[in-house]
C-alpha positions as CSV (number, residue, x, y, z in Angstrom):
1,X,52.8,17.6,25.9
2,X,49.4,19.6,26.1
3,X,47.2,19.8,29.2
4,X,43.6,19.5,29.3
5,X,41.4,20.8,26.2
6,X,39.6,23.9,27.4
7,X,38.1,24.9,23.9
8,X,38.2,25.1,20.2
9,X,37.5,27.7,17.7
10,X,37.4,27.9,14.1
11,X,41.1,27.5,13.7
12,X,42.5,27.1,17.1
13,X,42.5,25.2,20.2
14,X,43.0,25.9,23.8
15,X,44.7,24.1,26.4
16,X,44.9,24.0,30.1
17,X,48.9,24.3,31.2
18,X,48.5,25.4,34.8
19,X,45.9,27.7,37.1
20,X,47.9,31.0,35.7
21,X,48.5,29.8,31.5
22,X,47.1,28.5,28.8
23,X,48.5,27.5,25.2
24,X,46.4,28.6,22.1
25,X,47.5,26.3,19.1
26,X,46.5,27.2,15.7
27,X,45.1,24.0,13.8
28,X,45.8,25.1,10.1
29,X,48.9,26.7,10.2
30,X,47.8,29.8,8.3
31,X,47.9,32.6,11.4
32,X,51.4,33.5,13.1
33,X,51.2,33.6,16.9
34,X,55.0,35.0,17.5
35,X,53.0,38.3,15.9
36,X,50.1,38.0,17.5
37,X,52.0,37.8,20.7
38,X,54.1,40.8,19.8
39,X,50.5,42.9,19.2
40,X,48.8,42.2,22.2
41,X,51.8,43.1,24.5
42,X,52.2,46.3,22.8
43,X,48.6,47.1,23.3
44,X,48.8,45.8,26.8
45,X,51.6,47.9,27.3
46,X,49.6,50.8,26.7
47,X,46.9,49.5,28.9
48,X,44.6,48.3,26.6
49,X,43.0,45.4,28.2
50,X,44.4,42.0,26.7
51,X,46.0,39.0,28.5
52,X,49.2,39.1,29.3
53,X,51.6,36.4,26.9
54,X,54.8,34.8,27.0
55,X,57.1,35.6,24.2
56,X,57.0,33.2,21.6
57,X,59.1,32.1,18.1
58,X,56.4,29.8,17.0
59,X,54.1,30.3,14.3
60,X,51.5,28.0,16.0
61,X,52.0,28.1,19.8
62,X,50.6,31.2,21.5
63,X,51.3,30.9,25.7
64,X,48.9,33.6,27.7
65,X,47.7,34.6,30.8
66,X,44.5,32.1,31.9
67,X,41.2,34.5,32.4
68,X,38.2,33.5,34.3
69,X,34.9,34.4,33.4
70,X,32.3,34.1,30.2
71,X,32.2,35.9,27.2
72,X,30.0,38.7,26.4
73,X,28.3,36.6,24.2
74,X,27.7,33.6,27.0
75,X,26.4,36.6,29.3
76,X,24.0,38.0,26.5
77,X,22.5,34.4,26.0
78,X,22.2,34.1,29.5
79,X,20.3,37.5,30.2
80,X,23.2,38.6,32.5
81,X,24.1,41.5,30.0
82,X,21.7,43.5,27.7
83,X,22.6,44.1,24.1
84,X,22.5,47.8,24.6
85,X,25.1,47.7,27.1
86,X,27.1,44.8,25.1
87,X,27.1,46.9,22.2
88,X,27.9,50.1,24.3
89,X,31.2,47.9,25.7
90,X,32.0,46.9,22.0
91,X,31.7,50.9,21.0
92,X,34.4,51.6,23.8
93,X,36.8,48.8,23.2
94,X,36.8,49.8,19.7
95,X,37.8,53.4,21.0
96,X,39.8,52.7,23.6
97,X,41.8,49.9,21.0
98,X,41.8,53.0,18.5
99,X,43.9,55.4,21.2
100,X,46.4,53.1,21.1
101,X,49.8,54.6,19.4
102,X,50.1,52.5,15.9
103,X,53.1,51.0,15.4
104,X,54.1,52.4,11.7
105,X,55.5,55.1,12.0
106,X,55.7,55.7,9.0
107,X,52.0,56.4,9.1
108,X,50.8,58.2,11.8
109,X,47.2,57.8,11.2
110,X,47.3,53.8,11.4
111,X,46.5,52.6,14.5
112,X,46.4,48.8,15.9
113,X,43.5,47.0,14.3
114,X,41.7,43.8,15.8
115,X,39.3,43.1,13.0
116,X,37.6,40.3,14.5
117,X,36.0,42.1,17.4
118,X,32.7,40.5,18.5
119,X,31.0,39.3,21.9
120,X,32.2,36.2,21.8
121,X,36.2,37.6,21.7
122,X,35.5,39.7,24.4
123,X,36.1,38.4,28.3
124,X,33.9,39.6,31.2
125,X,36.5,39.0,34.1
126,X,36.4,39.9,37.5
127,X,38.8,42.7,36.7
128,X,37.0,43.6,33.5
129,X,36.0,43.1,29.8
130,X,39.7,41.6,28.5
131,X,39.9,41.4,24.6
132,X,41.2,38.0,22.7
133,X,41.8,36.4,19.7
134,X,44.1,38.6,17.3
135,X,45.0,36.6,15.0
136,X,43.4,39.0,12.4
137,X,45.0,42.1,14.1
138,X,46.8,44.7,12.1
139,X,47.9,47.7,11.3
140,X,45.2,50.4,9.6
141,X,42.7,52.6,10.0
142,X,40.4,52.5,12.5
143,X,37.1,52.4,10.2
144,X,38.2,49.3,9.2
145,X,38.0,47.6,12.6
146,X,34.2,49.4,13.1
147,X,33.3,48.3,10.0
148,X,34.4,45.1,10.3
149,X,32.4,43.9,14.1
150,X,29.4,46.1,12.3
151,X,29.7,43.0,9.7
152,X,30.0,40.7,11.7
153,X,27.1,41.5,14.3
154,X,24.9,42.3,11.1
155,X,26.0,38.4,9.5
156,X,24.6,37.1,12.3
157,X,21.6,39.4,13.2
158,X,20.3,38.1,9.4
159,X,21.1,34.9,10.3
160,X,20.5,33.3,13.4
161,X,20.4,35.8,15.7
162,X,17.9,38.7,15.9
163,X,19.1,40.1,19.2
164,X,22.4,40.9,17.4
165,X,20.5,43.5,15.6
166,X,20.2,45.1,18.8
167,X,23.6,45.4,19.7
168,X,24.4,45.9,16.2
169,X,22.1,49.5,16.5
170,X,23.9,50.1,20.0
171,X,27.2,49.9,18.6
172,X,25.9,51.9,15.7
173,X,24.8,54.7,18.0
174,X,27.9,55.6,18.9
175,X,29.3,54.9,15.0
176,X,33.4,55.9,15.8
177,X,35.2,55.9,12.4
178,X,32.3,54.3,10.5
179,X,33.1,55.1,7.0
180,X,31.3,54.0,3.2
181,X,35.1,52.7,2.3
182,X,36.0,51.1,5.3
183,X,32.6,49.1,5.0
184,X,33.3,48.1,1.3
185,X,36.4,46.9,2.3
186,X,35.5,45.1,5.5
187,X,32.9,43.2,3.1
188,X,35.1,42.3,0.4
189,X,37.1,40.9,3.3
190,X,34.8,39.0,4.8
191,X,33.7,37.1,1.7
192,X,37.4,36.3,0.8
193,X,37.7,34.7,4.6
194,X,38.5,31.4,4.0
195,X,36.9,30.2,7.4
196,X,32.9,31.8,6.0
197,X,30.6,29.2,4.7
198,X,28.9,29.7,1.7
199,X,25.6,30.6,3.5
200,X,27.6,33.0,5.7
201,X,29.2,34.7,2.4
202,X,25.4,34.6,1.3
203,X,24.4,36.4,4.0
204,X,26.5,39.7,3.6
205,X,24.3,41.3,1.0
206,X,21.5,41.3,3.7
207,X,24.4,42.8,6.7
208,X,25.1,45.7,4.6
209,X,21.7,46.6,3.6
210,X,20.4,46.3,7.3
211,X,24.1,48.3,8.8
212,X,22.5,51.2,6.3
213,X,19.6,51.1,7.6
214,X,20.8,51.6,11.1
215,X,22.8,53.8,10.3
């Protein structure tokens, strides 16, 4: 039995299960949320801020702590936050994500990727910005992951949003690991995701032209 239906994303819902958890249960099967689980408490271990979870064997069924507050993106739209200082918060997370200790050690320069970082996965909380949703996360290198939320901020600042342009050149003013291969590659990605539409997939030619620009 599920509680109350807090929210839905692309491929996942969210339900209430008391004042303290919530279940996150993937809708098409394709994500793995024992591993995602496994991810976020190593990165929480090392105090990188994430919800806590409950260990779990289930491929679909993710059990976490409850977080109150909105998203960065629910403050920018509301005027609460600026896009200079989201895109500032989105620089550090990346950073602070990125002095994480990776977990192949076969590799020391790999480091804990989230690849789907963006305002609306990021939690203002009353104890702070708390990073979700890793079903993308792995192991890499960082200018993957900056490459990746410059994408994505870029997709929608040619889209339907303008003022992500403007945290799009905020993140870029601080531009990390930013590199011309980790950009191809987070493009190629991005038109092989299986959740774009085809006008989102249309739209990357126009994200990389205006991420060189900025940068």
């Amino acid at each position: 039995m599920t509680g109350r239906l807090l929210g839905s994303g692309r491929s996942a819902d969210v339900y209430e299960i008391d004042e303290a958890w919530v279940l996150r249960r993937d809708r098409d099967g394709w994500g793995d949320a024992a591993a995602e689980g496994a991810v976020m408490a190593h990165v929480g271990r090392h105090g990188y801020p994430v919800p806590r979870v409950r260990a779990s064997g289930s491929r679909t069924d993710l059990v976490m702590e409850r977080l109150s507050g909105p998203t960065l993106l629910a403050a920018l739209l509301a005027g609460q936050t600026g896009p200079a200082e989201g895109g500032a918060l989105l620089a550090s997370l990346l950073r602070r994500l990125h002095a994480v200790p990776g977990r192949d050690p076969a590799d020391p320069g790999s480091r804990v990727l989230h690849l789907d970082l963006h305002p609306d996965n990021v939690m203002l909380t009353p104890d702070g910005p708390r990073v979700i949703d890793w079903t993308n996360a792995e192991n890499g290198p960082p200018a993957l992951d900056w490459a990746t939320s410059a994408v994505i901020l870029a997709q929608v600042a040619v889209g339907a949003m303008p003022m992500a342009g403007d945290l799009l050149a905020a993140l870029l003013a601080d531009p990390g690991e930013l590199t011309d291969e980790g950009l191809a590659e987070a493009l190629r990605r991005r038109a092989a995701n299986p959740t774009m539409s085809r006008h989102e997939v249309d739209l990357l030619g126009a994200a990389e032209d205006l991420i060189r620009t900025l940068r």
